[in-house]
C-alpha positions as CSV (number, residue, x, y, z in Angstrom):
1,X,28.3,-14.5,3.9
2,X,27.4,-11.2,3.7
3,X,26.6,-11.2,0.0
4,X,24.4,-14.4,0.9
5,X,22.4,-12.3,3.6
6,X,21.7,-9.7,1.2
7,X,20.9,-11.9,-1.7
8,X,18.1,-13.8,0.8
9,X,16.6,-10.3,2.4
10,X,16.3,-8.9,-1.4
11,X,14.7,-12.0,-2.9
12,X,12.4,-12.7,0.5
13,X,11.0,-9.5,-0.1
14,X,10.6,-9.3,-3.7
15,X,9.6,-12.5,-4.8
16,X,5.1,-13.3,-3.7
17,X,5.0,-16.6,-1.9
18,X,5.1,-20.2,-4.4
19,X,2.7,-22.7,-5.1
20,X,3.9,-25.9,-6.4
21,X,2.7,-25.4,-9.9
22,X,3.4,-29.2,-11.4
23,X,2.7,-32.7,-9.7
24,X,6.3,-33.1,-7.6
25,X,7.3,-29.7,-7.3
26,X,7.7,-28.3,-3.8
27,X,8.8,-25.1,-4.3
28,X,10.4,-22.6,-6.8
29,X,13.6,-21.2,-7.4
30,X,13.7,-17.5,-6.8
31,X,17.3,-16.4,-7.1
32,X,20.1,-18.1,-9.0
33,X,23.9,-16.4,-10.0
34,X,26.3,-18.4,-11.8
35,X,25.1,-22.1,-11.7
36,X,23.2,-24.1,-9.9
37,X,22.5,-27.7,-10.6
38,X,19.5,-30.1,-9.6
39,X,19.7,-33.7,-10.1
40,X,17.1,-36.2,-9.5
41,X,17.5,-39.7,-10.2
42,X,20.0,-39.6,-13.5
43,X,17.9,-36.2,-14.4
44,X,20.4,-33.2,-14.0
45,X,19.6,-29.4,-15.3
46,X,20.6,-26.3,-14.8
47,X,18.6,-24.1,-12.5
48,X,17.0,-20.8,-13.2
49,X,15.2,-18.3,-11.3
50,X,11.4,-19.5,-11.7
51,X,12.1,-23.3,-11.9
52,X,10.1,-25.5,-9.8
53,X,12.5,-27.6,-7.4
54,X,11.2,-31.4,-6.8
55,X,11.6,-33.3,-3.2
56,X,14.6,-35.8,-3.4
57,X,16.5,-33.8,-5.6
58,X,20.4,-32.5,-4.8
59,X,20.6,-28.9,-5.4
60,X,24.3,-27.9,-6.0
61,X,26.1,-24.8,-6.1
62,X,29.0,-24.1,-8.4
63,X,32.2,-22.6,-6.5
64,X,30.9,-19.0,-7.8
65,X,27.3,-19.5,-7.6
66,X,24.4,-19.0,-4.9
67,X,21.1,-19.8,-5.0
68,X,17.8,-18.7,-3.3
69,X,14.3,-21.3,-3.4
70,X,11.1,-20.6,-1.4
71,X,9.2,-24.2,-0.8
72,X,5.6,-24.1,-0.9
73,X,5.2,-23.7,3.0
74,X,6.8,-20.3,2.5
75,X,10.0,-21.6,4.2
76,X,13.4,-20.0,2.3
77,X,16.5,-21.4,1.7
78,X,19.6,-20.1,0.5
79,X,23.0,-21.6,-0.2
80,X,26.0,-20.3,-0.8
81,X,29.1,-21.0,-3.3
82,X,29.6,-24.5,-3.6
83,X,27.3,-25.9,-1.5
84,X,25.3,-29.1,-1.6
85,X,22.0,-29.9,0.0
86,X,19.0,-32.2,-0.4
87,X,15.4,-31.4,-0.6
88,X,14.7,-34.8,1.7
89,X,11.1,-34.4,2.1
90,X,8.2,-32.3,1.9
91,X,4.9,-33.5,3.1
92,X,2.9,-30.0,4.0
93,X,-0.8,-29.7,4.1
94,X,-1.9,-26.1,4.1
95,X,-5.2,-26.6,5.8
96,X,-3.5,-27.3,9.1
97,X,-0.2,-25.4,8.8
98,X,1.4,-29.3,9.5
99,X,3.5,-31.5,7.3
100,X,6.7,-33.7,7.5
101,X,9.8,-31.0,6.4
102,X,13.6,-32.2,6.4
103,X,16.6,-30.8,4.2
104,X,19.6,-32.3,4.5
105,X,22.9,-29.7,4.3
106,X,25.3,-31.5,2.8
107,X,28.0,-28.7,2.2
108,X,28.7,-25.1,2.6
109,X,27.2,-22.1,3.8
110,X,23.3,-21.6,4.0
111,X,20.2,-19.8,5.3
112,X,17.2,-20.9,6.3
113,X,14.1,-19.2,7.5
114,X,10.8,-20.7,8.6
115,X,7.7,-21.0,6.9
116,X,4.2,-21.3,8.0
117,X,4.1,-24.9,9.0
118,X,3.9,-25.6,12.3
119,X,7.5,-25.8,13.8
120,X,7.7,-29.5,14.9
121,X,7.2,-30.2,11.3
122,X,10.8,-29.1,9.9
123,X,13.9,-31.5,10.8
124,X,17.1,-29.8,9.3
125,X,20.4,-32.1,9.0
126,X,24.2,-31.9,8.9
127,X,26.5,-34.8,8.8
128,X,26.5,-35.2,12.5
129,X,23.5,-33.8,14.0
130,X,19.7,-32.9,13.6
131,X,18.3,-29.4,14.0
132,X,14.6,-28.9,14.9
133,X,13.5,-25.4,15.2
134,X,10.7,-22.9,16.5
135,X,10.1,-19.8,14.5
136,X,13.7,-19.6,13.2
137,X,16.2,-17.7,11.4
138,X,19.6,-19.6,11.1
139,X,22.8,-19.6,9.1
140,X,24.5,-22.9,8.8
141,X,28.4,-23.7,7.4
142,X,28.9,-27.1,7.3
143,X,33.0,-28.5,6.1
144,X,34.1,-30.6,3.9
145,X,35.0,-32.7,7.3
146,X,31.4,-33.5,8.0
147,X,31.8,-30.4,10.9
148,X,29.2,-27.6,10.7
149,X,28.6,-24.4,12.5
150,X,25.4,-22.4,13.3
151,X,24.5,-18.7,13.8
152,X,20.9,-18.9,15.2
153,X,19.8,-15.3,14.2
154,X,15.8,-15.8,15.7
155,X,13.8,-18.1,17.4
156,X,14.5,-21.2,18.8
């Protein structure tokens, strides 16, 4: 987990905030080691760092990879080795700071961070529960069992 922190304060500060650059992106990939997968529909590729991610689509981790993305809210997401999540919707106008976020973590470790929507807009999931936050840092592991645990680092 440690590894994971580091790779998400390196890449937050390195990488300048994304725009969705193609009709159905909503965000970018800004880290990947070892592969990561995103599959949409019967569409699968292999991510690299720069790649546009699209809403809908299951981002996977291989048992040796992790993976960094920054949607276009400025929100950031990592996950760790061998986890699963999916990018449920994205409906963000940048005008008003307000939109319609969720992710849903399906498997494994992750981080996410808050962007610049405002903070009723983001609904994050696990198996069993819904998270809403307000201004917040968190680390999530969620089990094969469908259990998860969270490590609220800020906010709310």
């Amino acid at each position: 987990m440690r590894q994971l922190s580091l790779l998400v304060c390196a890449a937050a500060l390195a990488a300048p905030a994304a725009q969705a650059a193609t009709p159905g992106e909503i965000g970018t990939t800004v880290a990947v080691v070892n592969l990561v997968t995103a599959e949409l529909s019967t569409e699968r590729r292999n991510l690299a760092t720069g790649d546009g991610v699209r809403q809908n689509e299951v981002i996977e981790a291989a048992p040796q990879a992790r993976s960094e993305f920054r949607l276009a809210d400025d929100t950031k997401l990592a996950l760790g080795p061998g986890a699963r999540l999916v990018l449920d919707k994205f409906v963000y106008d940048p005008d008003k700071k307000a939109g319609n976020i969720a992710v849903d973590l399906a498997k494994g470790a992750f981080r996410f961070m808050t962007g610049v929507a405002s903070k009723p807009s983001y609904v994050v999931r696990v198996p069993n529960a819904s998270i809403t936050v307000r201004g917040t840092i968190f680390d999530v592991f969620v089990q094969d069992s469908g259990a998860a645990w969270l490590l609220l680092h800020e906010g709310g």
